[in-house]
C-alpha positions as semicolon CSV with decimal commas, in nm:
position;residue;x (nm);y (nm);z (nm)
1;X;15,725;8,730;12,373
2;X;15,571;8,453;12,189
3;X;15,659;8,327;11,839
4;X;15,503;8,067;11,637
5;X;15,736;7,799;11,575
6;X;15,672;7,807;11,181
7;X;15,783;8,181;11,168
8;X;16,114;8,069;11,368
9;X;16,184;7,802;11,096
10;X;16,086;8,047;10,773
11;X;16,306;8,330;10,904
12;X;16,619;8,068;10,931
13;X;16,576;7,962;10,587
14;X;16,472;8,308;10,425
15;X;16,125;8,231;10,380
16;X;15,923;8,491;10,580
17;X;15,883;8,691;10,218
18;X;15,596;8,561;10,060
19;X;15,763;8,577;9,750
20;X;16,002;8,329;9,799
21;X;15,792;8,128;10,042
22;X;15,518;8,031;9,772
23;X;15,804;7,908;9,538
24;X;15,947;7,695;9,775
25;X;15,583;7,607;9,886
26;X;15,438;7,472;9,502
27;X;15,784;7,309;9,425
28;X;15,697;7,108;9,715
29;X;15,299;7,079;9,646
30;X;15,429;6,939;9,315
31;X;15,675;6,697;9,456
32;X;15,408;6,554;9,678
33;X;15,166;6,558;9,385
34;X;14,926;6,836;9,468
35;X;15,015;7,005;9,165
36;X;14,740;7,246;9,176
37;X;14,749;7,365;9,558
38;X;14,864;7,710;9,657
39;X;14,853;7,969;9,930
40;X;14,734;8,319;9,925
41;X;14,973;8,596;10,078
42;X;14,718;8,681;10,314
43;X;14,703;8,281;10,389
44;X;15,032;8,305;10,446
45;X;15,044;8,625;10,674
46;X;14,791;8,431;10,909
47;X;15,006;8,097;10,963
48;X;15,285;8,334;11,044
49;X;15,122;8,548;11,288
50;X;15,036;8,236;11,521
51;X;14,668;8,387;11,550
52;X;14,546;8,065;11,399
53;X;14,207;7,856;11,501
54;X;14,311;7,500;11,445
55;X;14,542;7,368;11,170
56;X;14,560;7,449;10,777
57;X;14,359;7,130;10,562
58;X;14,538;6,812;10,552
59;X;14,689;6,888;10,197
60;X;14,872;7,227;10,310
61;X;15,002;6,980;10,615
62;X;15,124;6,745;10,414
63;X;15,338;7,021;10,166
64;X;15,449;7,177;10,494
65;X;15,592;6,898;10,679
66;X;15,788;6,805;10,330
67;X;15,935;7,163;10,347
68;X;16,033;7,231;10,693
69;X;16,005;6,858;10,800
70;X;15,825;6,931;11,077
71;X;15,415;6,832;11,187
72;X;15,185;7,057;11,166
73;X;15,116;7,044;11,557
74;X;15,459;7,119;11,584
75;X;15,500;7,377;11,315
76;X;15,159;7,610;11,457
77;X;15,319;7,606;11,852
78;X;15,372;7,898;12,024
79;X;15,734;7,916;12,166
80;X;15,904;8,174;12,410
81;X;16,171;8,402;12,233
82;X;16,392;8,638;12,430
83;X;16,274;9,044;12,378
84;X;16,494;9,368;12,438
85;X;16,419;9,482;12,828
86;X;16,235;9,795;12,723
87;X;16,028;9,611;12,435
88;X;16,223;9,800;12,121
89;X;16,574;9,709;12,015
90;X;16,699;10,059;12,030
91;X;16,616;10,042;12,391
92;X;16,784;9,777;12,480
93;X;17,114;9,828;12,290
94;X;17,149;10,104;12,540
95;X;17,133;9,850;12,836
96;X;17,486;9,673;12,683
97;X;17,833;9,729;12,664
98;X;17,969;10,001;12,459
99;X;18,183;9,690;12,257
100;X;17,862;9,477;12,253
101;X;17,673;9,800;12,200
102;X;17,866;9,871;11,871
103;X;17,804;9,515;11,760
104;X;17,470;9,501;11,834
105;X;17,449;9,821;11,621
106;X;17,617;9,702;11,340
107;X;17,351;9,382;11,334
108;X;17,074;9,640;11,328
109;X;17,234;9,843;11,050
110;X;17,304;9,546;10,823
111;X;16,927;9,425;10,900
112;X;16,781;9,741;10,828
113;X;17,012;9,719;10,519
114;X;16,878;9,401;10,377
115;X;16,560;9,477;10,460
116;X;16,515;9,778;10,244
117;X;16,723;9,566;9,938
118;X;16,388;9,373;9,983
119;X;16,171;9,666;10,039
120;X;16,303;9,803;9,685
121;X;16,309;9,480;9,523
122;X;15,944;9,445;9,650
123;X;15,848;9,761;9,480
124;X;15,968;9,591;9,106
125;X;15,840;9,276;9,117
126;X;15,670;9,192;8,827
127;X;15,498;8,910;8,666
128;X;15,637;8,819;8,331
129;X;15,483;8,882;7,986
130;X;15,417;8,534;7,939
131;X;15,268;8,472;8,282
132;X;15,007;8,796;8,233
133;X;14,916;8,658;7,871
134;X;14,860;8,285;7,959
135;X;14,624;8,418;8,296
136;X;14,472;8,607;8,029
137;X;14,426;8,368;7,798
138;X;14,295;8,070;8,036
139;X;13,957;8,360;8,143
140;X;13,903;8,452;7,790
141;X;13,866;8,033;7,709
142;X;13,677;7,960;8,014
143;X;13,430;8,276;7,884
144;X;13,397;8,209;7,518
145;X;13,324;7,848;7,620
146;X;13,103;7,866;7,902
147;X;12,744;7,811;7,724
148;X;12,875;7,532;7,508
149;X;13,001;7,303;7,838
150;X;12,853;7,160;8,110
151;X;12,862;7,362;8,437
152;X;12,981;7,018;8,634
153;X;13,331;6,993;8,444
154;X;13,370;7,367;8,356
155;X;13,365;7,470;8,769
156;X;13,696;7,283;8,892
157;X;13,871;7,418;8,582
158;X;13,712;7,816;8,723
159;X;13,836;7,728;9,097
160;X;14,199;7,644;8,955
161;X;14,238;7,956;8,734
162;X;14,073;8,188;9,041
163;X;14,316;8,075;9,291
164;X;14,624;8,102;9,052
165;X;14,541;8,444;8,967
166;X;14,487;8,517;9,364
167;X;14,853;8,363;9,398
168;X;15,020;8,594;9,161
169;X;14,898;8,890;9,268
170;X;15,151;8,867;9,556
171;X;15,408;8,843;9,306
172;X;15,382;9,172;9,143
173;X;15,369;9,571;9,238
174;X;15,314;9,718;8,949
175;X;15,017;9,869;8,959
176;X;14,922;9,798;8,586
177;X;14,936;9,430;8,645
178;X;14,720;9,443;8,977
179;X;14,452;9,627;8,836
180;X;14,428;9,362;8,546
181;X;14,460;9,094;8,778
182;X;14,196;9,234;8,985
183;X;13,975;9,269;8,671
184;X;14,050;8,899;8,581
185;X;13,972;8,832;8,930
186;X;13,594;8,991;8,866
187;X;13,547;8,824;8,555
188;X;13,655;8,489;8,708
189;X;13,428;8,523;9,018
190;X;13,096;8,593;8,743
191;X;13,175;8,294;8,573
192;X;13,136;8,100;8,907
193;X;12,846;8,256;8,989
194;X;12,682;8,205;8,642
195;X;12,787;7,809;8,713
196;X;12,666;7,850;9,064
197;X;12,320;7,920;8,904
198;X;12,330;7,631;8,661
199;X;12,361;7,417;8,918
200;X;12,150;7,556;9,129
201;X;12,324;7,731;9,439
202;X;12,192;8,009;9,448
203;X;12,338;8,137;9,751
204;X;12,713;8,056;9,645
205;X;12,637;8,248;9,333
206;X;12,546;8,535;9,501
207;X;12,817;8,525;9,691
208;X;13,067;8,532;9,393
209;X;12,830;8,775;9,222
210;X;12,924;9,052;9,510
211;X;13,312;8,938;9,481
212;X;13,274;8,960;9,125
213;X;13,126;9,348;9,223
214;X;13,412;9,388;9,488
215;X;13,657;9,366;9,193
216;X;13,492;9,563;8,956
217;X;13,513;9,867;9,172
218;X;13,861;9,798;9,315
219;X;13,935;9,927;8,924
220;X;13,646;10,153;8,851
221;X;13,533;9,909;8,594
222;X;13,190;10,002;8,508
223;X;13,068;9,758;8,262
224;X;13,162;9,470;8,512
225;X;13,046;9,614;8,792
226;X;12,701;9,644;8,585
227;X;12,754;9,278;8,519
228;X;12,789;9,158;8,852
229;X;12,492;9,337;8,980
230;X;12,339;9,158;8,668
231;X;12,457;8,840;8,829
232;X;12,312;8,915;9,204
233;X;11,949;8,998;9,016
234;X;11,930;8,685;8,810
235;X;12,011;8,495;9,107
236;X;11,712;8,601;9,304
237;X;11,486;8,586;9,015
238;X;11,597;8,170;9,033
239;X;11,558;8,160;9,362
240;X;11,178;8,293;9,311
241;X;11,267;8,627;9,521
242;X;11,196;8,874;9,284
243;X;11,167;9,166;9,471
244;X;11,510;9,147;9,533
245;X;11,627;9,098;9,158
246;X;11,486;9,469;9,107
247;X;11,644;9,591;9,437
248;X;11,936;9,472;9,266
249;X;11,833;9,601;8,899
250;X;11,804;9,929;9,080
251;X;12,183;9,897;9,204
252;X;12,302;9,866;8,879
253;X;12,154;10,140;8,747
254;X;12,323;10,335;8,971
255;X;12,632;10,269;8,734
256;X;12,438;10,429;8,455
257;X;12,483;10,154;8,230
258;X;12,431;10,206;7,824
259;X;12,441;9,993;7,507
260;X;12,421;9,646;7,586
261;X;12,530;9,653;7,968
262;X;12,182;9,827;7,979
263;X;12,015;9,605;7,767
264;X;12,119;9,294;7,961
265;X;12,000;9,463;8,245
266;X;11,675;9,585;8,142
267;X;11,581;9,250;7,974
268;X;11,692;9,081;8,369
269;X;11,457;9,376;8,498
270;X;11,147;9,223;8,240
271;X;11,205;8,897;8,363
272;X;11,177;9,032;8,768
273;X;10,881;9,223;8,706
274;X;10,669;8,959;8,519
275;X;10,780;8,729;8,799
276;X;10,584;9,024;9,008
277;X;10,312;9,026;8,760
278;X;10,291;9,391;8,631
279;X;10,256;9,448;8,308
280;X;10,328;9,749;8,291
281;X;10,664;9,736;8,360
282;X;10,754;9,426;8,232
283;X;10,684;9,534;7,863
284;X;10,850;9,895;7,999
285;X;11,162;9,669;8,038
286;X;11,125;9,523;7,728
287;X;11,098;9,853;7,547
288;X;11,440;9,999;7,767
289;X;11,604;9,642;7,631
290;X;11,561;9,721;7,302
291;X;11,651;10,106;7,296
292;X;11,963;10,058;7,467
293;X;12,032;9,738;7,190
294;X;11,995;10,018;6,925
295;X;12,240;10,295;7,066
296;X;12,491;10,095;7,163
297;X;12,833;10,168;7,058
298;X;13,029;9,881;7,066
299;X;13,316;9,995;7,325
300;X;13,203;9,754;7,662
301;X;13,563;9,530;7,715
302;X;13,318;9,241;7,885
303;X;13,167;9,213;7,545
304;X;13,480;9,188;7,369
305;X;13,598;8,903;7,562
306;X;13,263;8,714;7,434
307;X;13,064;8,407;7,524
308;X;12,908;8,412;7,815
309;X;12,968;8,800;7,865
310;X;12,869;8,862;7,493
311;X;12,480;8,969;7,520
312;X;12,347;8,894;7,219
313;X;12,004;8,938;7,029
314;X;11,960;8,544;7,063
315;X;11,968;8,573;7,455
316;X;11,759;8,899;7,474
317;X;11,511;8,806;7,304
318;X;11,481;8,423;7,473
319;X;11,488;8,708;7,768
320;X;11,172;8,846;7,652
321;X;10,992;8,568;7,629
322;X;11,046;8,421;7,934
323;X;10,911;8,771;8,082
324;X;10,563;8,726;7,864
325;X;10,531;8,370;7,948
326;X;10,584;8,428;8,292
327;X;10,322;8,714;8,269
328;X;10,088;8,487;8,154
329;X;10,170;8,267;8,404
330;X;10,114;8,514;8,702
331;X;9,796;8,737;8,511
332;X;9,665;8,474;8,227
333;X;9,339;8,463;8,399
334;X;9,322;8,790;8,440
335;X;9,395;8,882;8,043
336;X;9,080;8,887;7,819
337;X;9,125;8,604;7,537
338;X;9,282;8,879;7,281
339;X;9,484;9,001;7,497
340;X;9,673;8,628;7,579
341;X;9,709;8,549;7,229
342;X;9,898;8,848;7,153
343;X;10,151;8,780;7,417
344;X;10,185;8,383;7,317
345;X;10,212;8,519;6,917
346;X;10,471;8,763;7,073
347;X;10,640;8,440;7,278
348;X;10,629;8,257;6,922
349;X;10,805;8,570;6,755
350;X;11,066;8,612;7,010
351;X;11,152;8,276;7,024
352;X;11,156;8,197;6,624
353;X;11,364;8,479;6,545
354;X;11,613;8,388;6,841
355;X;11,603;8,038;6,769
356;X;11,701;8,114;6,366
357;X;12,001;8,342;6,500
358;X;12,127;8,072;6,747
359;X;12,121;7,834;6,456
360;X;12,294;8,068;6,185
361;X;12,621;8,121;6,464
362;X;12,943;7,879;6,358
363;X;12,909;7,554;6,529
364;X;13,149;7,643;6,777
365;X;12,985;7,908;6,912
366;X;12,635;7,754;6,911
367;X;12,483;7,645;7,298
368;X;12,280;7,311;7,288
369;X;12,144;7,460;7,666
370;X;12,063;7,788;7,522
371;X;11,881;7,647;7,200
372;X;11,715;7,387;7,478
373;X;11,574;7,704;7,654
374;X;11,415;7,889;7,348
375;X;11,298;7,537;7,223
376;X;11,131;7,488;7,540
377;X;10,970;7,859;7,556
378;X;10,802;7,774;7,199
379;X;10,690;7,453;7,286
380;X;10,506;7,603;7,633
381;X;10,331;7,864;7,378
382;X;10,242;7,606;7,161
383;X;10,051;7,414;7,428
384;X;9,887;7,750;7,571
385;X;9,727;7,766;7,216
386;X;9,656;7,383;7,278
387;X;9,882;7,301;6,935
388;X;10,014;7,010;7,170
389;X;10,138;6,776;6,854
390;X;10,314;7,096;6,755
391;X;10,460;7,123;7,091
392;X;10,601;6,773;7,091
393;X;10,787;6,801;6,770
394;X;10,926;7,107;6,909
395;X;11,055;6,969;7,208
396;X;11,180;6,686;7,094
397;X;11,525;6,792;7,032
398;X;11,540;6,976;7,336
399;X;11,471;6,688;7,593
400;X;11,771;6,532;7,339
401;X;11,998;6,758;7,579
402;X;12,268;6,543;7,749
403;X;12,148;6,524;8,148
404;X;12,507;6,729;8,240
405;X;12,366;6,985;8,030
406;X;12,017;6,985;8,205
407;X;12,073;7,325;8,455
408;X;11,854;7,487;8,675
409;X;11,762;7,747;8,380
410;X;11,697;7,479;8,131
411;X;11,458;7,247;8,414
412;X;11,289;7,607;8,553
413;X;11,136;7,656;8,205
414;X;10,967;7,372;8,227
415;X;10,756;7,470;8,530
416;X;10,497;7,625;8,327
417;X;10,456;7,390;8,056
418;X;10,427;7,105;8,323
419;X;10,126;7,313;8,476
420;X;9,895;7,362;8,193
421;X;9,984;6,965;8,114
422;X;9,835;6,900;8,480
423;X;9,513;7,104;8,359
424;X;9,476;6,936;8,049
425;X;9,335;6,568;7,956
426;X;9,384;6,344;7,696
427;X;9,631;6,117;7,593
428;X;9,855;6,368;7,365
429;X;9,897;6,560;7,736
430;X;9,981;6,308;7,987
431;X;10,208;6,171;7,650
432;X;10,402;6,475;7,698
433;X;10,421;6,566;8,032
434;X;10,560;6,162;8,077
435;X;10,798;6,315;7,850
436;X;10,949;6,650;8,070
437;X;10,871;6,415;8,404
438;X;11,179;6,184;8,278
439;X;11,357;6,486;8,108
440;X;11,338;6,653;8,488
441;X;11,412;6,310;8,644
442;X;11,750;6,206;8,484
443;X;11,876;6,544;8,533
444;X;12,230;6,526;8,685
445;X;12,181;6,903;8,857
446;X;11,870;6,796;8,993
447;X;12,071;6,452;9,190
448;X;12,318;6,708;9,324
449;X;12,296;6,682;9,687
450;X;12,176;7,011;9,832
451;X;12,483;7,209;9,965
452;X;12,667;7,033;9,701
């Protein structure tokens, strides 16, 4: 039989548990100053069970050597061990002497012995108080201060927090602190793939979007469940696929969403179907929005943590006017001349009242990207009803927006306003479309490397 050689050296110093494995393992990540590197149980399993394509990253080399002070080419060999005859212990105690037989015995009894002292104290390990409330209290920061950071410094600090949580889940059987783990879990993997979006990777944000989804039904937890299928619509609504976005508007319905899990995801569903150009139900969207706004009861946990999870009337209704202007965008030439002045006055409406409530929150609640995005919404009305002064005062404070700040949300809305410059001439238009071009340009999403 074949044994890795790592498994050989864990089981000699009492380390095959992953319990006391991962303690040994960060103690030594620390001393060798990868403070925040860690290793999954199921990580863990897989270097043990010497099924193992190629070697673990250089860090995880490095922290291994220092603890069994071997290499890793060393450490991930298969080695010959010596088996019973017949393949089972039991067997092959028969094949001894009786005195040898009786020892043998013994061994197995005092194995089987220690092995279900572990077993049972398995079955009470539990993370501390403290531990719970500080995991806790790291997601609910990272939430309530999502829209007021940029998404290039506030993604490392999400990675950290989503792989500590993943490492203390191995630490704890109580099935009360796994399902909140796993729910911390879901609400860490959103906020990825909301950051994902801002910096425009789509496809990693749906990815965490559906792990986000994973852990919401692990726990039966409807609201984020409803969130994460939010997540997976308003990432192909970015990625100009919006066909899918209702596909995925349609799986969250499935939860039968109400109050403002509904709302969110009927103001989502406006924004997919003006991207498809139908009226019709774009503004039915809009009308579902604002029902399930007014019956809403106040009980959803997501929108008790706040922030980014918090769906408020200033979001909702920037959501609604990105659905009419994007109407116009699809069907303006197909709209009589009444009929496109309503929808900009409606644009203008939306966008006032949500830019007066984003302005009236405390100042450390307010979003400088979110008040970019309605600023931006009012200005591209403005110059549809060819008030283009008016739409340069507007945007003036917007394109004031730092360039970490600049996401893929913020530089999409400009993709309108940018085409009906191009149609216009004069000097007040090509003065403000020089304007967005070096707003766009010194962008620090848009210099990402793709893949990055």
């Amino acid at each position: 039989m074949e044994v890795i050689v790592l498994r050989q050296l864990a089981e000699k110093r009492d380390l095959v548990h992953y319990a006391s494995f991962i303690r040994v393992f960060e103690a030594a990540a620390r001393e060798v100053g990868h403070t925040d590197l860690t290793v999954s149980d199921r990580q863990w399993d897989r270097w043990l069970s010497g099924r193992m394509k190629g070697l673990p990253h250089p860090r995880a080399r490095e922290v291994l050597r220092h603890v069994f002070d071997r290499p890793a080419t060393e450490l991930f060999r298969l080695v010959d061990v010596l088996a019973p005859p017949c393949g089972d212990v039991a067997s092959g105690l028969q094949d001894l002497p009786s005195e040898d037989r009786a020892k043998g015995l013994y061994e197995l009894m005092m194995d089987a012995a220690d092995r279900s002292r572990e077993a049972a104290g398995d079955a009470e390990l539990m993370l501390g108080g403290a531990a719970m409330e500080q995991l806790q209290d790291n997601v609910i920061q990272l939430a309530r201060t999502f829209l007021q950071r940029p998404p290039t410094t506030i993604f490392p600090e999400l990675t950290t927090v989503r792989d500590h949580i993943a490492a203390r889940k191995s630490r704890t059987r109580k099935p009360a602190q796994l399902g909140e783990l796993n729910f911390l879990s879901g609400v860490v993997t959103a906020l990825l793939a909301e950051a994902c979006i801002d910096l425009g990777e789509i496809t990693m944000a749906r990815h965490h979007a559906r792990a986000a989804w994973s852990f919401a039904i692990s726990i039966d937890h409807v609201p984020l469940a409803v969130h994460a299928r939010g997540l997976m619509a308003s990432s192909s609504y970015w990625a100009g696929r919006p066909r899918e976005a209702v596909m995925a508007i349609s799986r969250a319905e499935e939860h039968r969403p109400t109050g403002l899990a509904a709302a969110r995801v009927q103001s989502i569903a406006a924004r997919a179907w003006s991207h498809l150009g139908d009226t019709d139900e774009t503004m039915r969207a809009i009308r579902a929005a604002t029902e399930a706004r007014a019956e809403d009861q106040g009980s959803d946990e997501l929108q008790m943590i706040g922030g980014v999870f918090l769906w408020d009337e200033v979001r909702q209704r920037r959501c609604f006017s990105t659905a009419l202007l994007q109407l116009l965008h699809q069907r303006g030439d197909d709209f009589e001349t009444a009929a496109v002045r309503r929808f900009t006055g409606q644009v203008l409406t939306h966008t006032q009242q949500a830019l007066d409530m984003a302005q009236a929150l405390p100042t450390d609640e307010r979003s400088q990207m979110v008040e970019a995005t309605i600023r931006i919404e009012m200005a591209t009305a403005l110059v549809l009803l060819g008030d283009l002064p008016g739409a340069r005062e507007c945007l003036a404070v917007a394109l004031r927006l730092p360039a970490d700040m600049r996401s893929l949300p913020v530089l999409h809305r400009l993709v309108g306003m940018r085409t009906r410059l191009a149609a216009q001439t004069g000097r007040a238009a090509r003065q403000l479309g020089d304007d967005v071009a070096a707003f766009v340009q010194g962008s620090t999403v848009k210099a990402l490397p793709a893949g990055s």
